[in-house]
C-alpha positions as CSV (number, residue, x, y, z in Angstrom):
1,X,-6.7,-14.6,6.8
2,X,-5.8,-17.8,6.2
3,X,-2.8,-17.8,3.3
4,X,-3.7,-20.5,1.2
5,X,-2.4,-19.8,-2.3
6,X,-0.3,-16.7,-3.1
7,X,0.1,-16.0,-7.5
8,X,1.9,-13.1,-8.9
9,X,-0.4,-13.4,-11.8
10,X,-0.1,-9.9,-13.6
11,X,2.5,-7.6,-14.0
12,X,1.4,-4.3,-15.8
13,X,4.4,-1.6,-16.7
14,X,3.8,1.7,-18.4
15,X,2.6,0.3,-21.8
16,X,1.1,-2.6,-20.3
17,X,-2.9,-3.1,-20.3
18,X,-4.4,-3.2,-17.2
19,X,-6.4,-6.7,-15.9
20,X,-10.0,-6.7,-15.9
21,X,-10.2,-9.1,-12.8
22,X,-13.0,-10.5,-11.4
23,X,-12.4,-10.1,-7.6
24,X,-11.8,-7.4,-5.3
25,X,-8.6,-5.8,-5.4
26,X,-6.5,-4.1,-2.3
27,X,-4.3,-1.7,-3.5
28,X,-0.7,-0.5,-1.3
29,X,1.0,2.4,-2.2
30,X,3.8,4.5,-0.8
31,X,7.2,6.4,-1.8
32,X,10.3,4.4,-2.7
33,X,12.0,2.6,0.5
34,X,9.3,3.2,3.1
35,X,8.7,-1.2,3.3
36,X,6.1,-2.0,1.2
37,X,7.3,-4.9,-0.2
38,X,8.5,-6.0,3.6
39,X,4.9,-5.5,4.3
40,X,3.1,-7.7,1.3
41,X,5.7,-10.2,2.3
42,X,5.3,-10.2,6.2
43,X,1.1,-9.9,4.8
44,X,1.4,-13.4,2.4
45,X,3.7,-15.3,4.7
46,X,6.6,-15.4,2.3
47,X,9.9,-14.5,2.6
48,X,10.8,-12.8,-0.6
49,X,7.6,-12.9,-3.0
50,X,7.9,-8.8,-3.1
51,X,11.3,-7.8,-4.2
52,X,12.7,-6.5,-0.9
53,X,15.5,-4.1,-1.7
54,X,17.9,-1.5,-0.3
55,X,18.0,0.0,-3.7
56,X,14.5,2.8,-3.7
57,X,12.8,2.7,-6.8
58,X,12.6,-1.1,-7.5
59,X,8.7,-1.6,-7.7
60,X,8.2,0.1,-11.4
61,X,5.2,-2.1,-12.0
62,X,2.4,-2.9,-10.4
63,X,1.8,-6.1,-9.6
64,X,-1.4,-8.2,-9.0
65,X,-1.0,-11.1,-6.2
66,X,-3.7,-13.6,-6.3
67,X,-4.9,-14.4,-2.8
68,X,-6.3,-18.1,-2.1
69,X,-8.5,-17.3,-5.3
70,X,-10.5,-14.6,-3.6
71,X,-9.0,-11.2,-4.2
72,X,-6.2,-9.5,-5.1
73,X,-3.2,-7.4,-3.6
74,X,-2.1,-4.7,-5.5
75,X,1.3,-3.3,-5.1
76,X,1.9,-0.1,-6.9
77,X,5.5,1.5,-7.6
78,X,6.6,3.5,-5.1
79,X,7.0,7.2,-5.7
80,X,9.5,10.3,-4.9
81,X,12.7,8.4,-5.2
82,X,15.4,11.4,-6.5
83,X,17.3,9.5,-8.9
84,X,14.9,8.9,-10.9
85,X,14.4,10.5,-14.6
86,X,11.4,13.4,-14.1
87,X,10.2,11.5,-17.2
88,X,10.1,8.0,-15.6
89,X,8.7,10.1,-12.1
90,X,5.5,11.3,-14.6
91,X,5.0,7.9,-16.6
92,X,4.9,6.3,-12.9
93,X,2.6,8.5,-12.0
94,X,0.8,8.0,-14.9
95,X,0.7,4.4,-14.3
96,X,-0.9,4.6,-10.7
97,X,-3.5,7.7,-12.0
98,X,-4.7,5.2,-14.7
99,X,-5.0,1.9,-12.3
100,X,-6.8,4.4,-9.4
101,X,-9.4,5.5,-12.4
102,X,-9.7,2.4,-14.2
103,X,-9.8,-0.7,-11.9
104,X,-13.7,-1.6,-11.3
105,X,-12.7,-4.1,-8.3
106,X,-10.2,-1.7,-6.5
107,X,-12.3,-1.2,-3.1
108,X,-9.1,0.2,-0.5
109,X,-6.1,2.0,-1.0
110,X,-3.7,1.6,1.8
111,X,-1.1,4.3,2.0
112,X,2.3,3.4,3.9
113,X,4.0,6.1,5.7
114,X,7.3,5.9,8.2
115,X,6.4,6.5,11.5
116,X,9.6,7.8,12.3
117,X,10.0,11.2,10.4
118,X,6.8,13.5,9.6
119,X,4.9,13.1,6.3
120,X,6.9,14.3,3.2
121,X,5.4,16.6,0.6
122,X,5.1,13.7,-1.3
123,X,2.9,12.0,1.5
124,X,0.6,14.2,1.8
125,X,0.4,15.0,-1.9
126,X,-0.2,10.9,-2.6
127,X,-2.5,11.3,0.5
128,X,-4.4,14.1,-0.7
129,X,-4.6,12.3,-4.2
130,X,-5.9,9.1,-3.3
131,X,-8.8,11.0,-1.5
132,X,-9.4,13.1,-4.9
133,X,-10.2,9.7,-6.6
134,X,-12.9,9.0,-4.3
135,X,-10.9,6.4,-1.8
136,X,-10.4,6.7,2.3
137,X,-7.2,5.6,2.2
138,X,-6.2,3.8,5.2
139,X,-2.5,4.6,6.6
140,X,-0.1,1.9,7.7
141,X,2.5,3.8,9.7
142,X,5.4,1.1,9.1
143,X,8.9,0.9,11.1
144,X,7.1,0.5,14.1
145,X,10.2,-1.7,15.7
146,X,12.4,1.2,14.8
147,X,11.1,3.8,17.5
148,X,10.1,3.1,21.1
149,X,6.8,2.2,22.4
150,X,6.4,5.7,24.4
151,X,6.9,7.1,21.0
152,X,4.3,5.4,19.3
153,X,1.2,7.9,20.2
154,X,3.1,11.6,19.8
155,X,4.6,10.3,16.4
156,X,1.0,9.0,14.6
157,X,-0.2,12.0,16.2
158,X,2.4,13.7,14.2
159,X,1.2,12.0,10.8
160,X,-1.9,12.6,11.2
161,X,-1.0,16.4,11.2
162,X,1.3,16.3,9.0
163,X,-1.3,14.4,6.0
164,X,-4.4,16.6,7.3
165,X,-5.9,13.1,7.5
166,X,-9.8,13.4,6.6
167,X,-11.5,12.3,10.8
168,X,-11.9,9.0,11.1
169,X,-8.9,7.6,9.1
170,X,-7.4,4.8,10.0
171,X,-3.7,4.2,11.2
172,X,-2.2,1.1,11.6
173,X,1.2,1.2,12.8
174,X,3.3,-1.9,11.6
175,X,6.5,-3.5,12.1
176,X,7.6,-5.8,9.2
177,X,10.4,-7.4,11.9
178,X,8.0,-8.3,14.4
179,X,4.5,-8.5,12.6
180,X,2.9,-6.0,14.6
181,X,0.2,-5.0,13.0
182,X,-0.6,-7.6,10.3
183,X,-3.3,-9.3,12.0
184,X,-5.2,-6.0,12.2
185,X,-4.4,-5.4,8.3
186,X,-5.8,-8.7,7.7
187,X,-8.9,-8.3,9.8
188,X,-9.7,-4.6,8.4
189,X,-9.5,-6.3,4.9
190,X,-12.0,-9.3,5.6
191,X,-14.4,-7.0,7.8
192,X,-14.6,-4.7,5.5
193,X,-14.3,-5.5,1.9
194,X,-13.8,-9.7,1.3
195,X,-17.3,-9.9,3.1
196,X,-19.1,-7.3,2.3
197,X,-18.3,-8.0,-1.4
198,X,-19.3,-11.7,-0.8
199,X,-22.9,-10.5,0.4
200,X,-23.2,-8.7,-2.5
């Protein structure tokens, strides 16, 4: 993918109204701190489009980046950060439920999980979630520079254990320092959903 033009054009918080866009939508979640703003930024070429923070918890919106006029990549608040108000954990929540059920042009969910530790609770609840909507989410094991390449195999097997992925899923494993793994992100996007939706 060839990063023409990169718009933050909506941002939707709890009260907001969600966009009835006219392209096809990519959606990234994942819990608070896990990179998935390093990702959409490492994704869109820029250097700090996404809020990149040390602080979990920052994405409380969900945001709608307009790609080259073609689609749009959707980054949803990242969930199961502790110092946050149950109430603001459930309105989040609520947030993310609503987008899932409402969007017409979502067509993936990518679900971002450290490749370092084994799923949390919350991954596999998010995981198990995403699959009750009626979406195959496709996991992007991120941190990849953090562990060392004989690691790589025994820790996605690990993941894929510990989320009870559905055979057949597809893990990425990505590293936001050295770009592994965008090029296949990219290429599974195009392949799969920018051209089949053009042939339709």
């Amino acid at each position: 993918m060839v990063i023409k033009s990169v718009n933050l054009e909506t941002v939707c918080g709890i009260t907001s109204t969600l966009p009835q866009n006219d392209k096809i939508e990519v959606a990234f979640a994942g819990k608070s701190n896990v990179g998935k703003s390093s990702l959409i930024n490492a994704l869109l070429n820029r250097k700090s489009l996404a809020r990149v923070s040390a602080t979990p918890g920052k994405t409380q919106t969900i945001n709608f980046y307009n790609i080259n006029e073609e689609m749009y990549l959707v980054d949803l608040p990242g969930y199961g950060y502790a110092k946050v108000s149950e109430q603001e954990k459930i309105q989040w929540g609520k947030l993310i439920e609503r987008y899932l059920n409402k969007s017409q042009q979502l067509k993936a969910v990518f679900l971002l999980v450290d490749i370092r530790h084994a799923p949390s609770a919350n991954d596999a609840m998010m995981y198990e979630w995403i699959v009750s909507q009626g979406y195959h989410p496709i996991i992007i094991a991120t941190k990849l520079d953090k562990i060392k390449r004989s690691q790589i195999a025994k820790n996605v097997k690990i993941l894929k254990e510990g989320l009870h992925l559905v055979p057949g899923t597809k893990v990425i494993p990505f590293s936001s320092e050295t770009k592994q793994g965008r090029d296949e992100v990219w290429e599974l996007i195009e392949r799969e959903f920018l051209n089949k939706a053009e042939v339709e």
